[in-house]
C-alpha positions as CSV (number, residue, x, y, z in Angstrom):
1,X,0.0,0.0,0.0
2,X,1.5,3.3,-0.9
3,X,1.6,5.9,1.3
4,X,-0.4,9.2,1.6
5,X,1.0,12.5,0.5
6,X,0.3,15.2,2.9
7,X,-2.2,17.2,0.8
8,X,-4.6,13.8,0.5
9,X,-3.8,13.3,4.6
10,X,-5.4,16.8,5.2
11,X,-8.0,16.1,3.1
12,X,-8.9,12.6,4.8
13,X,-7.8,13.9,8.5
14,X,-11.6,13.2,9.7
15,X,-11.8,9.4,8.3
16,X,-8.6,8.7,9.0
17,X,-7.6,6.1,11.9
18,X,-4.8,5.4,14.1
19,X,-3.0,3.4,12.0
20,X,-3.6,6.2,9.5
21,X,-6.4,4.3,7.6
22,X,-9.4,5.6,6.1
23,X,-12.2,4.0,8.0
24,X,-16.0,4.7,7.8
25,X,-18.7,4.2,10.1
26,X,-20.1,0.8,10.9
27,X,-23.4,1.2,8.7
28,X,-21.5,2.5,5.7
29,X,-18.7,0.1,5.5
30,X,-21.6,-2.4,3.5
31,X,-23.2,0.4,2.3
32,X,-22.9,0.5,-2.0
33,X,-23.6,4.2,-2.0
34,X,-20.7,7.0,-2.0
35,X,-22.0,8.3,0.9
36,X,-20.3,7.4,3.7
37,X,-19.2,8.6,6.7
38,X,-16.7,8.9,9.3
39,X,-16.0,6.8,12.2
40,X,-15.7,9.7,14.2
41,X,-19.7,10.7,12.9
42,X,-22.8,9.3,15.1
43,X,-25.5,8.6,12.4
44,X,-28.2,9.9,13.3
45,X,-30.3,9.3,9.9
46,X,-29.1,8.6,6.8
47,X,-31.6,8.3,4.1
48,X,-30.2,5.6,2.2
49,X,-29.9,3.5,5.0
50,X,-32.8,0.6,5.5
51,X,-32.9,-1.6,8.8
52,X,-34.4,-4.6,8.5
53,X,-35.7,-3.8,11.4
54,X,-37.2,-0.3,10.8
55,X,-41.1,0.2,11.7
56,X,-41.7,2.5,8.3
57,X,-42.6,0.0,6.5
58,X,-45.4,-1.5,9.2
59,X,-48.2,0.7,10.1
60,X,-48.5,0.8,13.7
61,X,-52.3,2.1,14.1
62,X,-53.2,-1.2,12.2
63,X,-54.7,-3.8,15.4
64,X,-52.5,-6.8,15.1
65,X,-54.5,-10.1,14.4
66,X,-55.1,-12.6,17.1
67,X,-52.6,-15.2,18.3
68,X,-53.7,-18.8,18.9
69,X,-51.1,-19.4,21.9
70,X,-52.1,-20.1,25.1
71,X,-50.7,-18.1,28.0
């Protein structure tokens, strides 16, 4: 790996690690867009980003239908 020049180290300061690694945040690293972020950045929304858990999808006003299980 070659090294960075110092023009392209400014310019990556905020991504870059300890090791002098450019390192993005842990829900970008799988991300296939070109918008990532930092590791020093707490995502707070990103609006490419889907969780598979996310309730947008789900209506929540909807009643849920009866489970057969006994208590």
């Amino acid at each position: 790996m070659s090294r960075m020049s110092k023009k392209r180290k400014q310019e990556w300061s905020f991504f870059l690690n300890d090791r002098n690694r450019i390192t993005y945040n842990a829900l970008c690293r799988k991300c296939v867009h070109e918008c990532k972020q930092s590791f020093h950045a707490i995502v707070i929304e990103c609006p490419r980003y889907c969780s598979k858990r996310s309730k947008d999808g789900h209506n929540a006003a909807l009643p849920r239908p009866p489970t057969d299980k006994p208590r």
